[in-house]
C-alpha positions as CSV (number, residue, x, y, z in Angstrom):
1,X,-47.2,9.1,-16.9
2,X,-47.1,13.0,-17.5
3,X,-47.5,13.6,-21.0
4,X,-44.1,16.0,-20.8
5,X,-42.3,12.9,-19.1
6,X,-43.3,10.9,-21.9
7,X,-42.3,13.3,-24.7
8,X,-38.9,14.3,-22.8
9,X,-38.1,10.6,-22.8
10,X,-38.6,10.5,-26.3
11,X,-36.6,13.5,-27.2
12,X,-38.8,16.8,-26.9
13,X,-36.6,19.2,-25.4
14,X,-39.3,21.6,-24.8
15,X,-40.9,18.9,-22.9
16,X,-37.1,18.6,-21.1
17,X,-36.9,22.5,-20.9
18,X,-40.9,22.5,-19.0
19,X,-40.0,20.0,-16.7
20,X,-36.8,21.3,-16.1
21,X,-38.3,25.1,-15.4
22,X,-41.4,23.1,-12.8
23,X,-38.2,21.5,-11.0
24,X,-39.4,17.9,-12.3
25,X,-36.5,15.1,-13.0
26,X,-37.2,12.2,-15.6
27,X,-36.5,8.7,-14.4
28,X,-33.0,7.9,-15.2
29,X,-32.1,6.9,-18.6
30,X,-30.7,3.7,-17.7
31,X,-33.0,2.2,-15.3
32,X,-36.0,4.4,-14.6
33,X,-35.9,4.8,-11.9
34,X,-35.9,8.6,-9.6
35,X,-33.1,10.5,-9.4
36,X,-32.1,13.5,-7.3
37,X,-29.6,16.8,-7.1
38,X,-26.3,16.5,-5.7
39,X,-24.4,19.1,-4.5
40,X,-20.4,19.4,-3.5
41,X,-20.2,22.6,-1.3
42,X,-16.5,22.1,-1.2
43,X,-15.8,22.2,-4.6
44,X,-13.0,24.9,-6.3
45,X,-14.3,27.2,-8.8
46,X,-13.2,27.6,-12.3
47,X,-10.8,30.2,-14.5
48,X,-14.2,32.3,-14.8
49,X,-15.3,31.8,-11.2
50,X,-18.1,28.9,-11.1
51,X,-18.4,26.0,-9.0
52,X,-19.3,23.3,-11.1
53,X,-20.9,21.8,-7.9
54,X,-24.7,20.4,-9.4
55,X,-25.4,17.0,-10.6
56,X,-28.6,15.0,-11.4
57,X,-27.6,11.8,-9.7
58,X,-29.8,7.9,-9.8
59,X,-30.9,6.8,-6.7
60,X,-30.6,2.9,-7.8
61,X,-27.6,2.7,-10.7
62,X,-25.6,5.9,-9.8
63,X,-25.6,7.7,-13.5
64,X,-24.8,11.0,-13.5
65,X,-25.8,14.4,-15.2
66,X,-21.8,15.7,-15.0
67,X,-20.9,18.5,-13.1
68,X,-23.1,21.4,-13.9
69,X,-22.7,25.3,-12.2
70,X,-26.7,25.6,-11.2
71,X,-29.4,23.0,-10.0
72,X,-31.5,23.5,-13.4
73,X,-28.5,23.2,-15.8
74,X,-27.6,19.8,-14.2
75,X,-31.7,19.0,-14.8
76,X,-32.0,20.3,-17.9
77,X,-29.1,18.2,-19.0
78,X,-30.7,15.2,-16.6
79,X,-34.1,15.9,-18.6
80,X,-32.5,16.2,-22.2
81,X,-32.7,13.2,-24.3
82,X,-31.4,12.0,-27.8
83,X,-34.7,12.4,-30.1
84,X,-35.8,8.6,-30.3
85,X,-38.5,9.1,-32.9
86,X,-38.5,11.8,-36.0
87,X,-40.7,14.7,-36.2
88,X,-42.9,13.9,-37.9
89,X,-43.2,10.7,-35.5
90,X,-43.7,12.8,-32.9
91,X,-46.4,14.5,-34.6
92,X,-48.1,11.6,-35.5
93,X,-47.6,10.1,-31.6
94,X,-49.3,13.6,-30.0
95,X,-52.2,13.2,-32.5
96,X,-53.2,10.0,-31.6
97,X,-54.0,11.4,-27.8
């Protein structure tokens, strides 16, 4: 697995923001497996004019980013996870490699 995959599952989110700037998707949260983008052309725009028409959705259990107003907010927030280890953690994970 791509070390930035790894580290974005485990809560880097500047792994989450590199992946999400190459146009890369993490496995879904729930059941890993590939997800894709969604888009709802025929959506109404907001008080400040957006379409919140973007979402990251699973190909196998159906979760969903929410409704995003571009393709790489609704992967960043796809690619963004809660930290599961600390810092330091971390640290000690990257200098292992």
């Amino acid at each position: 697995m791509n070390n930035d995959i790894r580290a974005a599952l485990l809560g880097d989110k500047e792994a989450a923001k590199r992946l999400t700037k190459a146009g890369v998707l993490v496995p879904c949260g729930h059941c890993g497996n590939p997800a894709y983008i969604s888009v709802f052309s025929e959506c109404e725009p907001d008080s400040m004019g957006r379409k919140w028409a973007y979402t990251v959705v699973c190909d196998t259990c159906c979760a969903t980013s929410g409704l995003c107003f571009s393709a790489e907010m609704a992967r960043l927030a796809w690619n963004t996870r809660a930290p599961i280890l600390s810092a330091k953690e971390m640290e000690m994970l990257e200098g292992m490699e």
